[in-house]
C-alpha positions as CSV (number, residue, x, y, z in Angstrom):
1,X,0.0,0.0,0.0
2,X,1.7,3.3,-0.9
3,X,-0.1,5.4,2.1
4,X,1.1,2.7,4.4
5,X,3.6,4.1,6.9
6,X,5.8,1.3,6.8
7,X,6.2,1.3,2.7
8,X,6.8,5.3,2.9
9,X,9.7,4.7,5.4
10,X,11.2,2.2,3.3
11,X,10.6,4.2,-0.1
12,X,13.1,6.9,1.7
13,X,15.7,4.3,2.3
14,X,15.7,3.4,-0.9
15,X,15.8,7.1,-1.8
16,X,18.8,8.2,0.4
17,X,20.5,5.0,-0.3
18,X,20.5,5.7,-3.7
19,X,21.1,9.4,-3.8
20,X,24.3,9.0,-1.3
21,X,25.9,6.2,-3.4
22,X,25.7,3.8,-0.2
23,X,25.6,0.9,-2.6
24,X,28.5,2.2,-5.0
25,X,31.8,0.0,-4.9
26,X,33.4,3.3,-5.5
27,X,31.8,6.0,-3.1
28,X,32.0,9.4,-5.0
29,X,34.5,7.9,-7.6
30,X,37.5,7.3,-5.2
31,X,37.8,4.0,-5.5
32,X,37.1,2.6,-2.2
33,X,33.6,1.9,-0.8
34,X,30.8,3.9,1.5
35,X,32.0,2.3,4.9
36,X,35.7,2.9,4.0
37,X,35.3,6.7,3.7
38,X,33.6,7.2,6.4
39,X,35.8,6.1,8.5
40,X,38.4,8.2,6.8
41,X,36.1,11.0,7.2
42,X,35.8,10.4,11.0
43,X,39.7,10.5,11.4
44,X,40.1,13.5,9.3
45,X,37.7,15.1,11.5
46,X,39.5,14.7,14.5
47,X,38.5,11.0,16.1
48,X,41.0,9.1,16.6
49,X,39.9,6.7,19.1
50,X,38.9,3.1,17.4
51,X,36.4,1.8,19.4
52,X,35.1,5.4,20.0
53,X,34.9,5.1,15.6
54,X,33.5,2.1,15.8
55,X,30.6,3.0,18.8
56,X,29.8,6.1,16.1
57,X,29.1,3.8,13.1
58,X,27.9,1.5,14.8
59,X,29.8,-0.9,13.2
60,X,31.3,-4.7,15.0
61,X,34.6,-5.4,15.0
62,X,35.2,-8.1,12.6
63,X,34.1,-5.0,10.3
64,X,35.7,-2.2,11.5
65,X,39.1,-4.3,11.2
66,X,38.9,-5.2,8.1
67,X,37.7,-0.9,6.8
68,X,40.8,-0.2,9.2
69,X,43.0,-2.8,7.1
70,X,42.4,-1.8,3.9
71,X,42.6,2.3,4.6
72,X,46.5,1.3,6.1
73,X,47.1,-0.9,2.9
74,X,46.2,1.5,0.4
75,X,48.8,4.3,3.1
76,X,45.8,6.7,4.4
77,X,45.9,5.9,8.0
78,X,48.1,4.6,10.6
79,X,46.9,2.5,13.8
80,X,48.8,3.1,17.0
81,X,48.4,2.2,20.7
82,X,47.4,4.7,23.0
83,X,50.0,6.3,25.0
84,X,47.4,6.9,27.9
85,X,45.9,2.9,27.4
86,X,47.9,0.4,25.5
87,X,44.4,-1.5,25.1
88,X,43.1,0.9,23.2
89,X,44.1,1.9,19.3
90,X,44.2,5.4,18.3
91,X,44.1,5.9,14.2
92,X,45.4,8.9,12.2
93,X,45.4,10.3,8.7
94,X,48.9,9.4,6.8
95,X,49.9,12.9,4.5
96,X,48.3,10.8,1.6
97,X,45.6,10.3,3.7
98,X,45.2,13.9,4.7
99,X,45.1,14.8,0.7
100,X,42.5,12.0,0.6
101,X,40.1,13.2,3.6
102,X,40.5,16.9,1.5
103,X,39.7,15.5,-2.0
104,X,36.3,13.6,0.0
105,X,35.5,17.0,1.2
106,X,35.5,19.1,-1.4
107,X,33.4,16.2,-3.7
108,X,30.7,15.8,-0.7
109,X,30.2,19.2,-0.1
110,X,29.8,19.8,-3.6
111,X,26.9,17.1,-3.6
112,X,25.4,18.7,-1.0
113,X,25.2,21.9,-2.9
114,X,24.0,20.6,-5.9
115,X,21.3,18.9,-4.0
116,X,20.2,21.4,-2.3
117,X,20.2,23.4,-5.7
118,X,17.8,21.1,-7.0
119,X,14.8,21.8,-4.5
120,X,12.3,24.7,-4.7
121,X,12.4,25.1,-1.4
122,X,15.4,23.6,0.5
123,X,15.2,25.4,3.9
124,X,12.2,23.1,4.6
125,X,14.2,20.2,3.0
126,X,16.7,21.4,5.2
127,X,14.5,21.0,8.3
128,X,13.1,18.1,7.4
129,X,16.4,16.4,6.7
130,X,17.2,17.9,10.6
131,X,14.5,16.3,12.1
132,X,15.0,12.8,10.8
133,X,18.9,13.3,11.2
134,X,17.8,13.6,15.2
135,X,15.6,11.1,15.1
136,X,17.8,8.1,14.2
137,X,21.4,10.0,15.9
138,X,19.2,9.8,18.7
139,X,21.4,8.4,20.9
140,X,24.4,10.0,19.7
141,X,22.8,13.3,21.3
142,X,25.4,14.7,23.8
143,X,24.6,17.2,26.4
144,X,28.2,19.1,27.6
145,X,28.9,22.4,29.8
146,X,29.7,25.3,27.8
147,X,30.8,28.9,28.2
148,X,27.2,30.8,27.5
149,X,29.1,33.0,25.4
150,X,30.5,29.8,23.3
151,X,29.5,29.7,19.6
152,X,27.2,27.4,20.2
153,X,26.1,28.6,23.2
154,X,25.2,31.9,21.6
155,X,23.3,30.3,18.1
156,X,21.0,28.5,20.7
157,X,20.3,31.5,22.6
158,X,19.6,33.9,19.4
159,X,17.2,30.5,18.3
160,X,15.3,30.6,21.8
161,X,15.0,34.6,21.5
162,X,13.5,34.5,18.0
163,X,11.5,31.5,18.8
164,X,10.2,33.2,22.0
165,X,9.4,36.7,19.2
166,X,7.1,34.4,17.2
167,X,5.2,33.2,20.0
168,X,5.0,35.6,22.4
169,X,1.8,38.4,22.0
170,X,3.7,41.5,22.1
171,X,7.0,39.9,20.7
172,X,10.3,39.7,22.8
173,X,13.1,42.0,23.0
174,X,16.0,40.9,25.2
175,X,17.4,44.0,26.4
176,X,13.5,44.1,28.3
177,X,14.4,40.6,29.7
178,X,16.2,40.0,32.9
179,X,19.2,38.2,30.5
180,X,21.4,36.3,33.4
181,X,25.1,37.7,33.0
182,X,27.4,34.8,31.5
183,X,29.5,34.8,35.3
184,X,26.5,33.2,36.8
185,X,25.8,30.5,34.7
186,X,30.0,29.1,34.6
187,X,31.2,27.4,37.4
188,X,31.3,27.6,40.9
189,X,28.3,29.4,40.5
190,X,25.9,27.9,37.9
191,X,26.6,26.4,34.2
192,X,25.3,26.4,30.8
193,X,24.6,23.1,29.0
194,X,24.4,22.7,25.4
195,X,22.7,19.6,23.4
196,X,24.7,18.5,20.0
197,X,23.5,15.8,17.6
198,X,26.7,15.4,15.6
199,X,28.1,18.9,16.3
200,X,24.9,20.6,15.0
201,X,23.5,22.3,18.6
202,X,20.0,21.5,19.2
203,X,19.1,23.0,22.6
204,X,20.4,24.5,25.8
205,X,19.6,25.1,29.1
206,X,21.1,27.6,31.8
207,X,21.9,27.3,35.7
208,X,21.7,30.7,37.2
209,X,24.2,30.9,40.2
210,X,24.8,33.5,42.9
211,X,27.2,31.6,45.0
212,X,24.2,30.6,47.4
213,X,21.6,27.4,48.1
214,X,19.0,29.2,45.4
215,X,19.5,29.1,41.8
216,X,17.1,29.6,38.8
217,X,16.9,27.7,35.5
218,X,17.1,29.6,32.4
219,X,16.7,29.8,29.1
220,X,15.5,25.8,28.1
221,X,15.4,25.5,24.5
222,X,15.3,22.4,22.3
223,X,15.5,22.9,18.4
224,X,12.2,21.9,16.7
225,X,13.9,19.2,14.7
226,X,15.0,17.8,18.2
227,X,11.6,17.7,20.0
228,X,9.6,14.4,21.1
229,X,12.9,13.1,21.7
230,X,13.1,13.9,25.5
231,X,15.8,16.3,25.2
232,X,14.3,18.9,27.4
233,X,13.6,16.5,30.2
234,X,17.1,15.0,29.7
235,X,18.5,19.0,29.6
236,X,16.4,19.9,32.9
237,X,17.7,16.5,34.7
238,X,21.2,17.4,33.8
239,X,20.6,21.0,35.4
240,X,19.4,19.3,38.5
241,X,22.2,17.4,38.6
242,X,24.9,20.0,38.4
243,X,23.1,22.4,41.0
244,X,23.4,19.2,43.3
245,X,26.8,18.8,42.5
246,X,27.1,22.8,43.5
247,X,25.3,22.6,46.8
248,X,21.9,23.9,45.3
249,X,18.8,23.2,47.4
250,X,16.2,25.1,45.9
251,X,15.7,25.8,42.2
252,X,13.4,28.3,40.7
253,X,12.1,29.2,37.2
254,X,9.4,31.3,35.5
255,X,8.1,30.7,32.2
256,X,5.1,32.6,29.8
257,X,1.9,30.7,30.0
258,X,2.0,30.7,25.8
259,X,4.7,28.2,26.3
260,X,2.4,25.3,26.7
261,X,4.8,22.5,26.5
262,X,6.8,23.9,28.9
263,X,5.0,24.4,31.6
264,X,3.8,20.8,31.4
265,X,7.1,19.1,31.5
266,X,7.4,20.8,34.4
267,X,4.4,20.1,36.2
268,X,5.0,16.6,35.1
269,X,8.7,16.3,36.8
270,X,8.0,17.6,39.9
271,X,7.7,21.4,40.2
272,X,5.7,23.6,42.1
273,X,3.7,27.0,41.3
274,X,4.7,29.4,43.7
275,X,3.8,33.3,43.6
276,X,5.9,36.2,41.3
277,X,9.9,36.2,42.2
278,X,10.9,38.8,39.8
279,X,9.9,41.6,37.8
280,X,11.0,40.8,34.3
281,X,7.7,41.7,32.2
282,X,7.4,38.6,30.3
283,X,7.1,35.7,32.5
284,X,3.4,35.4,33.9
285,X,3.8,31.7,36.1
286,X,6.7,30.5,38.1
287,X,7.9,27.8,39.7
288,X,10.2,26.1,42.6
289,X,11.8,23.1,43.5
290,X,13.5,21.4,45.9
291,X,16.6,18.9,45.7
């Protein structure tokens, strides 16, 4: 049945399969196949650990010895022992290897672009190649302290301001906002943890420190691409856990009732409605809880 959910999957398998060469013996004409540069790929982007390699591609290791083999054979890579752990291998790009890794680059990215070119539209290809990309790297999804005024830091930040813009009545203009200043969200007095799916950021969430037992969270954001997966639970529990780890008994938020979701997940995980705490003019409930 071609409206069955099961047959649609499968026809964009077949699609992606196709359109990335994933059956090719040669992947983008350079003579080895899919699985081979890939690995290459991983090294030239600055992995180095095997097994941590292997846990990314989720490949076994009959499999990943045998891509290793064949990328020393042909003088791309070496395999050495750890200096830190003799158990463990550490792999890196030979100079022909580098030149390799380059020539892959420049050919991928050129695919991309041509892809790309072909759509009407490919901002919403874009997004909706973002959302399935989550989806299955699900469990690739790391969460990591950051500097708030980190790169990444800062693209999730101007993503949760224009989000909060479109949703909010009267709009939302930061300088209006009680913004938290970078030095109490970095440690010892609060942090700032940032969500990557492959190095592409796809949420945050701040701990607002003042050196004492009270602390707020701020600024929870979850791309849409990444939502349904959990990730703002997972971002909130990770909070929790470093304002534990800092000696935090009581946690406090607010939040603007047009952020529906929100205020659910944290009804749902144990906080409290308690009475105004602050006078920024956009937040309308607010909540509390303790560790």
């Amino acid at each position: 049945m071609p409206y069955d959910p099961v047959f649609r999957v499968r026809r964009f398998n077949r699609a992606v399969t196709a359109e990335v060469g994933a059956l090719d013996t040669s992947f983008l004409g350079r003579g080895r196949p899919l699985g081979a540069a890939r690995v290459l790929n991983l090294i030239g982007q600055g992995q180095s650990d095997v097994a941590a390699i292997r846990d990314d591609l989720d490949l076994d290791s009959g499999l990943m010895s045998r891509l290793l083999r064949s990328l020393e054979e042909e003088g791309l890579i070496e395999t050495v022992s750890n200096p830190q752990d003799a158990r463990r291998r550490i792999a890196r790009l030979t100079e022909t290897g580098r030149c390799e890794f380059q020539a892959y680059e420049a050919l991928s990215n050129a695919q991309a672009t041509a892809f790309l070119a072909r759509h009407s539209q490919p901002e919403e290809l874009l997004r909706a190649m973002d959302i399935v990309a989550s989806a299955l790297r699900r469990s690739h999804i790391a969460v990591e302290e950051k500097d708030p005024r980190n790169a990444d830091a800062i693209y999730c930040l101007g993503e949760y301001y224009a989000e909060l813009g479109r949703r909010f009545e009267k709009g939302f203009d930061v300088s209006l906002s009680r913004d938290p200043d970078a030095g109490d969200m970095i440690r010892p007095r609060g942090v700032f943890l940032v969500a990557t799916s492959d190095s592409l950021p796809i949420g945050c969430v701040g701990l607002k420190g003042s050196g004492g037992d009270v602390a707020e969270i701020k600024r929870l954001w979850v791309a849409p691409s990444a939502r349904g997966l959990g990730l703002a639970k997972r971002l909130m529990a990770a909070a929790e856990n470093c304002a534990c780890e800092l000696s935090i008994e009581v946690l406090r938020l607010d939040t603007n009732s047009a952020l529906t979701e929100a205020q659910q997940l944290y009804r749902r995980t144990g906080w409290t409605e308690i009475s105004r705490f602050n006078d920024d003019p956009y937040p309308d409930t607010f909540f509390e809880k303790r560790l």
